[in-house]
N, C-alpha and C positions, 0 to 999 in steps of 0.2 A: 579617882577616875583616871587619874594620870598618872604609871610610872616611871621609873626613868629604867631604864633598860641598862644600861651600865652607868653605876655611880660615878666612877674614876673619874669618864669621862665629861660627864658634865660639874663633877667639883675642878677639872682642868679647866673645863672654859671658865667656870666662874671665877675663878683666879685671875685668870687671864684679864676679864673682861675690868676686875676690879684693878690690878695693874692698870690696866687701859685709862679707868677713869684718875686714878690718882696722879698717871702721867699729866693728863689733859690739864687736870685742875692746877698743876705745877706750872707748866706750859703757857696757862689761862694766865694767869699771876707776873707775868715775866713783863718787861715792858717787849714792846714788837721788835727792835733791834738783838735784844737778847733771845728772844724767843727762833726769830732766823737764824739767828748764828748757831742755836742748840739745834735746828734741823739741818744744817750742813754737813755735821757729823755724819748723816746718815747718806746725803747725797752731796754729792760737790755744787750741782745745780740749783741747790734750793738755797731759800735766803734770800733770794731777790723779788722784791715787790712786783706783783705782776701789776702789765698795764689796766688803765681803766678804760674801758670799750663803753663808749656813747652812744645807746642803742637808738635817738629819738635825733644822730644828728643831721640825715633827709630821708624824711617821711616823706616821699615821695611814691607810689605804687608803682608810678608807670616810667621809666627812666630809661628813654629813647638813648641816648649820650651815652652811655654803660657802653666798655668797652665788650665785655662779655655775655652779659644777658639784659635785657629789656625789663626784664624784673628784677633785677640784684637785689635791691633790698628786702625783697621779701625772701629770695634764695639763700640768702646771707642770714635771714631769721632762722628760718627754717631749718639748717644746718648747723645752728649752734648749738652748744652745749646744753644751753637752757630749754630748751625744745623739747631733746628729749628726754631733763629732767623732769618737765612739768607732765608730760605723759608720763611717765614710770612712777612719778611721785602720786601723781591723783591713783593712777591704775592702783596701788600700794595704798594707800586712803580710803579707797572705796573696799579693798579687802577690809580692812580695819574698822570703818563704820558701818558699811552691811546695810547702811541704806539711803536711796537717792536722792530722798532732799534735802535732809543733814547735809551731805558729802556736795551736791550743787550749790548752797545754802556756803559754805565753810569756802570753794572755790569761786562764787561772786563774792566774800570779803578777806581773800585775801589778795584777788584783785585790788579791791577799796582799800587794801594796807598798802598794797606797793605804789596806790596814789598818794597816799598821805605819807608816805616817809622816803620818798624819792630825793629829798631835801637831805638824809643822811645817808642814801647809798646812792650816788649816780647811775648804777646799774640799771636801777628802777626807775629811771626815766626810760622811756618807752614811746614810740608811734601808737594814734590810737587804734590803726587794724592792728597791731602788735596784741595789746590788750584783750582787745573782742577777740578777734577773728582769729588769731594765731594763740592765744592765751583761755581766754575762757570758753570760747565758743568751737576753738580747736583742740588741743592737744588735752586741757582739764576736762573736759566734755566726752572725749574721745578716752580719754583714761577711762573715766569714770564709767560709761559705757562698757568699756571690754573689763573691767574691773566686776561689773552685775554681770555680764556673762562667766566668766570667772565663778564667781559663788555660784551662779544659779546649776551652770554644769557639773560641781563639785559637790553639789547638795546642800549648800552650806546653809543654816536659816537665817535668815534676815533680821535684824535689829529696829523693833519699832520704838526710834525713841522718841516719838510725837505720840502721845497715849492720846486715846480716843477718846473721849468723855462718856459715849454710851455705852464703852464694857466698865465705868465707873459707874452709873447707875444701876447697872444690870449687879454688878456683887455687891451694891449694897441693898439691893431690892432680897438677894437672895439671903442675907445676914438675915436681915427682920422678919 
């Protein structure tokens, strides 16, 4: 079904990408001090541990005192990085699973992962509208959304991977 249109080229990325992994896996293996100090070579800036940002430390909505906005911390959510990883990543999810409840299903628990192991990454302590409303019910929901229009515009077919049980009666009705 599928040719490659020039070989060259896709035996170059393959290379590449294999390079790629056997760097990581050397990398992986290093302890953290030495592994920084092997990426300094490449920037003089790196190698230093970045700071850890305390996403949960005033869960507050409404924050009159704010010298700048009255909502800061939800502006402050919303502006970060993680934001709009979480849109670009479900939007990227939802191409890949091709279908809505799976892909809804897999974004309520990987919410329930970043409650349960908040304990080894502080990142993942969170505000709970961070979660809801800015997490699952915004930017996951909102991926996943423009993710089905996406396929549907594109043509793409959908993945039923919840099987129905009456087209399992139906072929075996029609075997006998």
């Amino acid at each position: 079904m599928m040719t490659r249109p020039i070989s060259f080229v896709w035996r170059l990325l393959l290379s590449v990408f294999v390079l790629y992994v056997m760097f990581m896996t050397f990398v992986l293996m290093l302890p953290a001090g030495k592994a920084r100090s092997l990426f300094r070579m490449f920037d003089s800036e790196l190698g230093v541990p970045l700071p850890e940002r305390n996403y949960a430390e005033d869960c507050r909505v409404f924050t009159p005192d704010h010298p700048t906005s009255p909502v800061a911390n939800i502006s402050d959510a919303v502006f970060d990085v993680h934001f709009v990883a979480h849109f670009l990543g479900w939007w990227g999810k939802m191409l890949f699973m091709r279908d809505w409840y799976v892909a809804w299903i897999c974004s309520g628990m990987f919410e329930v992962c970043e409650l349960t192991f908040r304990h080894w990454l502080p990142n993942f302590y969170e505000c709970w509208w961070d979660h809801l409303f800015l997490d699952l019910f915004g930017c996951n929901l909102i991926g996943i959304i423009l993710g089905h229009y996406t396929i549907k515009y594109y043509g793409i077919d959908k993945i039923n991977w919840i099987r129905d049980e009456s087209h399992v009666k139906k072929e075996d009705n029609e075997r006998d």
